[in-house]
N, C-alpha and C positions, 0 to 999 in steps of 0.2 A: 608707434604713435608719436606724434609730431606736438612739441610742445612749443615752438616761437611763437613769439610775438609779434603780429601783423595788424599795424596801427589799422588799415583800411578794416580788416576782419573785425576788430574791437568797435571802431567806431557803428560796421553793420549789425552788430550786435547787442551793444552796450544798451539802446535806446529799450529794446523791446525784453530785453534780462530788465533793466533797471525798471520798466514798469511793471512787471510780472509780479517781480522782487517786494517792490511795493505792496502788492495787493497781497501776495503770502506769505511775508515776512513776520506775522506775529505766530504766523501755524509752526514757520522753519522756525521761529525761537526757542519755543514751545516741545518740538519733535527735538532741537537739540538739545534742550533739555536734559527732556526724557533718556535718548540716549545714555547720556552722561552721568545721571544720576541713579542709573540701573546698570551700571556699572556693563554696558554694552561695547563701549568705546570712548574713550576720553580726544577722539578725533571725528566726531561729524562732519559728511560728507552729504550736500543735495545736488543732487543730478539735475541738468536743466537739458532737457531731450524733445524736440517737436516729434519721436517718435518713441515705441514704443525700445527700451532698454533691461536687459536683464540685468542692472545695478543696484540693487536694493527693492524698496518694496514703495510702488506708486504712492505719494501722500498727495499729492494733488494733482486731478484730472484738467487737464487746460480746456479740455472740452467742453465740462462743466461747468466754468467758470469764466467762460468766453477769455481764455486766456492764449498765446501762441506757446507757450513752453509748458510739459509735463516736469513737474518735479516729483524725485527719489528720493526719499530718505538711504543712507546707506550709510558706510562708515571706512575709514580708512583698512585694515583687517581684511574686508572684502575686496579693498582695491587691490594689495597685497595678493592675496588667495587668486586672485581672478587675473594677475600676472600685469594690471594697468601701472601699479608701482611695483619696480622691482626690487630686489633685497638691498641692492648697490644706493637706491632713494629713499627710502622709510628714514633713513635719520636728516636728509634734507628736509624731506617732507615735515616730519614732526618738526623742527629746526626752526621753520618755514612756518608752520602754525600759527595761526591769530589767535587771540584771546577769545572763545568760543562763547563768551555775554555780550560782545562788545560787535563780534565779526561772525559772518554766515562765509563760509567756505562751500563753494561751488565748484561741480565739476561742471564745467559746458561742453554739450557734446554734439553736434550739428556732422553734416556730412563732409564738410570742408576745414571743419576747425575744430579742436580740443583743446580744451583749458581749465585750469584751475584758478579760480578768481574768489578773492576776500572783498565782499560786500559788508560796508555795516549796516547795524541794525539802525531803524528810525529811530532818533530819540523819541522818546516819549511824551 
């Protein structure tokens, strides 16, 4: 899996995460949370997928929401388990963590691009 950074890939992207983001970012606050506080994972993870992904468990249908990206609730653990991070990155990765009230941690997973992107949350 291919982690660089491709300004052109960001910019085709950035537009339509960032308004998605928008529109479910109080449910991803919410879902991170939860998470967190049920002691699931102190590392949430949402998947932003225009297709269907076995990464956790669907929390928002884009179809229903006339939205272009499906997001996954999921969690680091899984990413681990499921071989996306490997043993050699779990301490990057946590390292690398954002303050989980403050920042939404994204996986973006498209057919030409993957990435892990920290979003903040709107203020208030």
């Amino acid at each position: 899996m291919d982690y660089f950074n491709d300004p052109e890939l960001n910019g085709k992207y950035l537009g339509t995460i960032t308004k998605d983001f928008a529109t479910v970012s109080d449910t991803l606050k919410e879902a991170s949370y939860q998470i967190r506080t049920r002691d699931i994972s102190k590392y949430p993870i949402f998947v932003f997928a225009k297709q269907e992904v076995p990464l956790g468990s669907l929390l928002v249908n884009a179809d229903e929401l006339n939205l272009q990206w499906h997001v996954y609730a999921s969690y680091v653990e899984l990413f681990i388990q499921q071989g996306i991070i490997g043993a050699e990155g779990i301490d990057s990765f946590e390292e690398n963590y954002k303050n989980s009230d403050e920042f939404c941690c994204l996986f973006v997973l498209d057919e030409e691009f993957t990435k892990f992107v920290f979003v903040p949350y709107p203020e208030d």
